[in-house]
C-alpha positions in Angstrom: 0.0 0.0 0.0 1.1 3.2 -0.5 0.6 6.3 1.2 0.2 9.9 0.8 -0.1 12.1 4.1 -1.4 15.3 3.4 -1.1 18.6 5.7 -1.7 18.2 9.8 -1.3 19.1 12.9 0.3 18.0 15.7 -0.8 19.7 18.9 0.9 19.2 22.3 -1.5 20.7 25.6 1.4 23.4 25.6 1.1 23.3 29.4 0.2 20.5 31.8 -2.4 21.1 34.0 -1.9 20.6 37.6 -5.0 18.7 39.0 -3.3 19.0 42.1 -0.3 19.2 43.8 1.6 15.5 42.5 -0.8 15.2 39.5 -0.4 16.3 36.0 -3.2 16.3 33.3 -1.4 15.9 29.4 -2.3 15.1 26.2 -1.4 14.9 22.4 -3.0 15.1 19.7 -1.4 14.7 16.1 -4.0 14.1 13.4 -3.6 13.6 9.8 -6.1 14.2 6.5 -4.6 12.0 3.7 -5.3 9.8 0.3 -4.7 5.7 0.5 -4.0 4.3 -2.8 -3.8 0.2 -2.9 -2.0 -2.0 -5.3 -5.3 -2.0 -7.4 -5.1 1.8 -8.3 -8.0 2.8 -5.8 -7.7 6.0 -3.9 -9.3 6.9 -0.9 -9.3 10.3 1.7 -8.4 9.2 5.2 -8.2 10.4 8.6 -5.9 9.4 11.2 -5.1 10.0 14.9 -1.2 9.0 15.3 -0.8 8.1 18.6 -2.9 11.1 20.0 -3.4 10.6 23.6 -4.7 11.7 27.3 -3.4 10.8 30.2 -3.1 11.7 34.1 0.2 10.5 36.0 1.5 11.5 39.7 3.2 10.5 42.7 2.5 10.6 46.1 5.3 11.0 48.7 5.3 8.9 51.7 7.2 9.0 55.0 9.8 6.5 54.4 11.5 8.6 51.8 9.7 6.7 49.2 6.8 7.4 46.9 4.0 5.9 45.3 3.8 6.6 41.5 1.2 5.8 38.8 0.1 6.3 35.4 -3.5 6.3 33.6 -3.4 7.2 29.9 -5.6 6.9 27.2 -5.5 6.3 23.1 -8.0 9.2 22.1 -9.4 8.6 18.6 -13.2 9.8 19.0 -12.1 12.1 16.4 -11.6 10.3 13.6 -13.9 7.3 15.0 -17.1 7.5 16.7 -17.1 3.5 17.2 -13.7 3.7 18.9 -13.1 7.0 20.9 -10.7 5.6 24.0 -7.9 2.8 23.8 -6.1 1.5 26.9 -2.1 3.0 26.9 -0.2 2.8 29.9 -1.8 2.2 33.1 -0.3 1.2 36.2 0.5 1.8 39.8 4.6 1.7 41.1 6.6 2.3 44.2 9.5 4.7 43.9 13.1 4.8 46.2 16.6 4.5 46.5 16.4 0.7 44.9 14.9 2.0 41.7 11.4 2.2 40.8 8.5 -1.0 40.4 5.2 -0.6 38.3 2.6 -3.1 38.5 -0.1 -2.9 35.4 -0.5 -2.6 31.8 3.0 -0.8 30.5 5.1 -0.9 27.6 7.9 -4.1 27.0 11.2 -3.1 27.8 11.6 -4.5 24.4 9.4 -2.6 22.0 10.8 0.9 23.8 14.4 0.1 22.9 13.5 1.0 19.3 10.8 3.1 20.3 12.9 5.9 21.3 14.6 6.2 18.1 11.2 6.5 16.2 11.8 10.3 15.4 9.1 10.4 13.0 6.6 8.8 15.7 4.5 6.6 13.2 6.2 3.4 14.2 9.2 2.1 12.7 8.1 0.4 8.9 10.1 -2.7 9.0 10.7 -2.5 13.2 9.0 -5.6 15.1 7.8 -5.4 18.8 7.6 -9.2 18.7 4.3 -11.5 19.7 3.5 -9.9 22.9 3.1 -6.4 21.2 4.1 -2.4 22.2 2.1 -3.1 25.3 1.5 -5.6 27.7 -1.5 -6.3 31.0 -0.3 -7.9 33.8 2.9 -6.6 33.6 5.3 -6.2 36.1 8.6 -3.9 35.7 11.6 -3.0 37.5 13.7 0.6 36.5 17.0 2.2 37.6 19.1 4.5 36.8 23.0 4.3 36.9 24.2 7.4 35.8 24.6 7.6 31.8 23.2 4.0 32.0 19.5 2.7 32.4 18.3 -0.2 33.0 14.3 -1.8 33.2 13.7 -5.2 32.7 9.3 -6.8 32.4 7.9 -10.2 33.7 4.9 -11.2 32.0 2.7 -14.4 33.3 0.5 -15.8 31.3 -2.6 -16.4 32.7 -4.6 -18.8 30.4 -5.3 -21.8 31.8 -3.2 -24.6 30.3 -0.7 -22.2 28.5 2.9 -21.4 29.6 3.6 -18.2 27.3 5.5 -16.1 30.3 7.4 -13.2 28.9 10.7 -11.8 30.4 11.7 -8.7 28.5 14.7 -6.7 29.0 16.3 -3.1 28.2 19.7 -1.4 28.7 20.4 2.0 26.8 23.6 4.2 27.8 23.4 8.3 27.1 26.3 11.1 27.0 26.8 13.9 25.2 24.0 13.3 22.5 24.7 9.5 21.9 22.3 7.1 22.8 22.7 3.3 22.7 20.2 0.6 23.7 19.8 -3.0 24.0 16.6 -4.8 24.2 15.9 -8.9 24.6 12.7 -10.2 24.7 11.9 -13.9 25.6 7.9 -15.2 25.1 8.0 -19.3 26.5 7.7 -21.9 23.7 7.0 -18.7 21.3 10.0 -16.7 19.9 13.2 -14.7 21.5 13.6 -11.0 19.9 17.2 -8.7 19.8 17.3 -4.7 19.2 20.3 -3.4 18.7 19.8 1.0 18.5 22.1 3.2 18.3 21.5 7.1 17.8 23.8 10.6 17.9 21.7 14.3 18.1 23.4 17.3 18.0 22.3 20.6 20.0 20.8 21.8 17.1 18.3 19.4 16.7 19.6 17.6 14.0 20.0 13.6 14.6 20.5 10.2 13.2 18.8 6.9 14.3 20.2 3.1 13.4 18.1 0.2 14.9 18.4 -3.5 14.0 15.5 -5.9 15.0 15.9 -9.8 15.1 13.2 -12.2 15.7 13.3 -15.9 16.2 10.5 -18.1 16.0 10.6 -20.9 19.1 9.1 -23.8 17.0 10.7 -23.4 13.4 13.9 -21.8 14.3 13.3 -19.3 11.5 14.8 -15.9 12.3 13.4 -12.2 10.9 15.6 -9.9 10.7 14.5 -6.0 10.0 16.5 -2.6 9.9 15.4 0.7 9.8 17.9 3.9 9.6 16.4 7.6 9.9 17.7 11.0 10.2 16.7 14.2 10.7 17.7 17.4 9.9 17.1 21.5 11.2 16.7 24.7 9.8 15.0 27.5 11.9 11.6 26.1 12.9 11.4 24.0 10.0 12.5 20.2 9.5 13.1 17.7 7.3 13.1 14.0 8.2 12.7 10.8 6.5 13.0 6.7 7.6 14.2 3.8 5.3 13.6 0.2 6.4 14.5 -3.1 5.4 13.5 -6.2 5.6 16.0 -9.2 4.8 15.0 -11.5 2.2 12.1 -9.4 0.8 12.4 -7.4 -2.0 12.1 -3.8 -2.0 12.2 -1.3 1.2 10.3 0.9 3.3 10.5 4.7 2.9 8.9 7.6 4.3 9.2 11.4 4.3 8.2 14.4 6.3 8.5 18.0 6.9 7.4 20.5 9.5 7.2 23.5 10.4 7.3 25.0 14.6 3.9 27.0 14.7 3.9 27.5 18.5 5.4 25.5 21.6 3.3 22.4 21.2 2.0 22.7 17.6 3.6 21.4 14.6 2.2 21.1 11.1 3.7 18.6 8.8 3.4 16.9 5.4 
């Protein structure tokens, strides 16, 4: 399929809102008018929420010196769909100290965020894989610290289906100084698959940056491995931009490509083709 985005807008609430005193109120909203056309010549006009959001997080301080976080965002798409106007995001409740930080819920692999954070063009990654359990996860339970440059989180998943043994263990490391930024992720799903991302990024203080991930996936029962890449950049001038993504696939023919550009209307409000 190919794809032709025309003009949006990509609004950011350009303040949060304190609820009160440990609580913030955000959002996002980036929404896109644009023309579909398949391999059969057809065209259609689409509209399209990218990841557009609402959320709450907070965290309440206790008297031990520790704290209580937690997390309750929403996928917002009533408006683009009236059948499907609130998704579950992240949603979970932690405990915050000295030993790191533990979240208990529905939250993001480990995995899938050590490619997400070199998606600079936030439509997801074209050939990128977040493996069988997907971006996001229920019953999740995570660990996070932070050494320094270094950071490291790591997931347990159980399965809970009677009669199925499918527990996920996902992992992430990422190192950052002086705009480089490396990351490892491992992913294992029982009797299902493991998954490897290698990512490794460099920004400068002007804004302009370039992203390298590589994405492995093994399949538990055939042994058959995927392997993707996907290598972006971006580049600055005043408060416009200019950034693309190319992505690969091996053994398929042909690769992924896509291109936008911007323009800085405000703090919080891009518009983009």
């Amino acid at each position: 399929m190919k794809k032709l985005l025309a003009i949006a807008i990509a609004a950011g609430l350009a303040a949060p809102m304190a609820v009160m005193a440990d609580t913030t109120l955000y959002g996002k909203m980036k929404v896109s008018v644009g023309s579909d056309k398949n391999a059969a010549g057809v065209k259609k006009t689409t509209v399209k929420a990218h990841s557009s959001r609402l959320g709450v997080k907070g965290s309440t301080a206790m008297d031990n010196g520790m704290s209580v976080t937690y997390k309750l965002e929403m996928a917002t798409k009533g408006i683009i769909d009236e059948n499907d106007t609130l998704g579950a995001r992240d949603s979970w409740v932690g405990l915050k100290g000295g030993f790191g930080e533990v979240r208990v819920g529905r939250h993001a692999t480990p995995f899938a965020l050590s490619s997400d954070m070199f998606d600079i063009l936030n439509l997801g990654h074209q050939n990128i894989s977040d493996g069988a359990a997907g971006f996001r996860v229920n019953n999740a339970i995570a660990y996070l610290k932070g050494f320094g440059p270094v950071g490291f989180a790591a997931a347990y998943v159980p399965d809970e289906t009677a009669g199925v043994n499918h527990d996920a263990t996902s992992l992430l490391t990422t190192y950052k100084s002086n705009g480089f930024t490396g990351a490892v992720g491992y992913q294992k799903i029982k009797n299902v698959e493991k998954a490897l991302n290698l990512g490794l990024g460099y920004k400068l203080p002007a804004g302009h940056q370039v992203n390298y991930v590589y994405n492995e996936i093994k399949d538990t029962a055939t042994s058959v491995k995927t392997k993707n890449q996907a290598l972006n950049g971006r580049y600055k001038f005043g408060k416009a931009y200019v950034q693309a993504e190319i992505g690969k696939t091996k053994g398929l023919s042909g690769t992924n490509k896509v291109l936008e550009l911007g323009y800085g209307l405000g703090k919080g409000t891009t518009v983009w083709t």
